[in-house]
N, C-alpha and C positions, 0 to 999 in steps of 0.2 A: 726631867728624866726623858733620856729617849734609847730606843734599841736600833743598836748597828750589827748588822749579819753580813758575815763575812761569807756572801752568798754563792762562787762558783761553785763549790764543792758540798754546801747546806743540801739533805736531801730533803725531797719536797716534802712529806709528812710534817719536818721540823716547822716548815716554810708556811705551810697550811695552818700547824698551829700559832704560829707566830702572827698571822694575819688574822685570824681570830681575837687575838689577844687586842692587836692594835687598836682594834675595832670598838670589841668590849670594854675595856680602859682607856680608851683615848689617850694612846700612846703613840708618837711618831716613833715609826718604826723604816728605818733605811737601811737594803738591801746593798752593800758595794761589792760589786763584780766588774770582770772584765769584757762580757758581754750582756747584753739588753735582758734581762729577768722577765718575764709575766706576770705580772700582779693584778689583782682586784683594783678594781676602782672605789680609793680609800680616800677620803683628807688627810690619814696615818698613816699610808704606806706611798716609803717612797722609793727609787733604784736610782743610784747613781754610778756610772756606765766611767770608767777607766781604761786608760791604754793596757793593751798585753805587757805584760814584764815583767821581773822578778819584781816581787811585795809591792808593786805600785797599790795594787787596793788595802795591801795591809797597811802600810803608809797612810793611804785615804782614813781608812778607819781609825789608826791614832790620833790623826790632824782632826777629825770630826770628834772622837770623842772625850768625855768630862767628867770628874767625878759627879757618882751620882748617875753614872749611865750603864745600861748592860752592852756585853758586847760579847753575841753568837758565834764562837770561832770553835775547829778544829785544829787549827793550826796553836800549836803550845807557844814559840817563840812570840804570835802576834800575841795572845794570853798576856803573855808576860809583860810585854810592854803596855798595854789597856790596865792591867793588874796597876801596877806599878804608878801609870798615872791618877791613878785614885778610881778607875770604874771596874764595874764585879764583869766578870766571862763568866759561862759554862760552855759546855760542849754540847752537840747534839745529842748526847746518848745523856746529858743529864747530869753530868760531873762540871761541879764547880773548882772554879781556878783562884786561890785564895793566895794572898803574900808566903801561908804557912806551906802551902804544898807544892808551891812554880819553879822552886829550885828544883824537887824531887821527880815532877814531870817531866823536868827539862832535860834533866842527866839520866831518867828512865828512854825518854825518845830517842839521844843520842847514845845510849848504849844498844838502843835496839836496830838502832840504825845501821850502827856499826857491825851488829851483827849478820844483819840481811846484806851489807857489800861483802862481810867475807864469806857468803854463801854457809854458814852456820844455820841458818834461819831464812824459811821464805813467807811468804804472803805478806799479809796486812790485817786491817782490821775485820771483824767479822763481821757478816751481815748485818744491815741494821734490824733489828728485831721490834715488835709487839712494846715488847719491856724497855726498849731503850726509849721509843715515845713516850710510854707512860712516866717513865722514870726522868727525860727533858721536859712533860705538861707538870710535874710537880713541882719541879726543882725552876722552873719559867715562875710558877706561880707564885713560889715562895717569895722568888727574887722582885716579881715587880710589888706584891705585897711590900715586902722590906725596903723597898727602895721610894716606892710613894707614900712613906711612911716619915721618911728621912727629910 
């Protein structure tokens, strides 16, 4: 088992607990982004550094991972396809990405999307909050539980 974070956009609190985790479980944990990450000096944590481009790192992170692996995204399309290949996602805020609910995110995001170009709708997500940490340390925990289980 290993953890892939789909790290430009990961905020650090997630990033901090994630490297905790690494640490505590002796979990390799790789960071893929399009520029150079800061990490602790781990034997579990690693960054692997990508060109700019559309989904080049979401790419990386498919090609790296396995069923049997988690993989840290906000992005729902990368979700899908990690889902799909046999490994669990959640998202920062702590919501898991399951085969049952990836169609429902996916036509939930591109309706909202659709709405924010025809000016119906602005902003984005809220803040990240107290509770959305708490609610990604449980939902992390569960998952590496059930998966070093497996």
């Amino acid at each position: 088992m290993q953890i892939l974070v789909d790290a430009d956009a990961c905020p650090r609190e997630v990033k901090e607990i994630l490297y905790r985790t690494a640490d505590r479980c002796q979990i390799v944990t790789t960071l893929v982004a399009n520029q150079w990450q800061r990490t602790p000096e781990s034997p579990f944590i690693k960054c692997v550094c990508v060109p700019q481009g559309a989904d080049v790192a979401d790419d990386k992170i498919v090609e790296l991972s396995m069923p049997g692996d988690l993989v840290i995204t906000a992005d729902i399309p990368l979700a899908d396809r990690v889902v799909k290949k046999g490994a669990e996602a959640i998202d920062p805020r702590g919501e898991a990405y399951t085969e049952e609910n990836i169609g429902v995110r996916l036509a939930t995001r591109d309706l909202m999307q659709d709405l924010r170009d025809s000016g119906m709708i602005g902003g984005g997500p809220s803040q990240y909050s107290a509770r959305d940490r708490q609610r990604f340390a449980n939902e992390l925990n569960a998952a590496v539980t059930r998966l070093s289980r497996a």
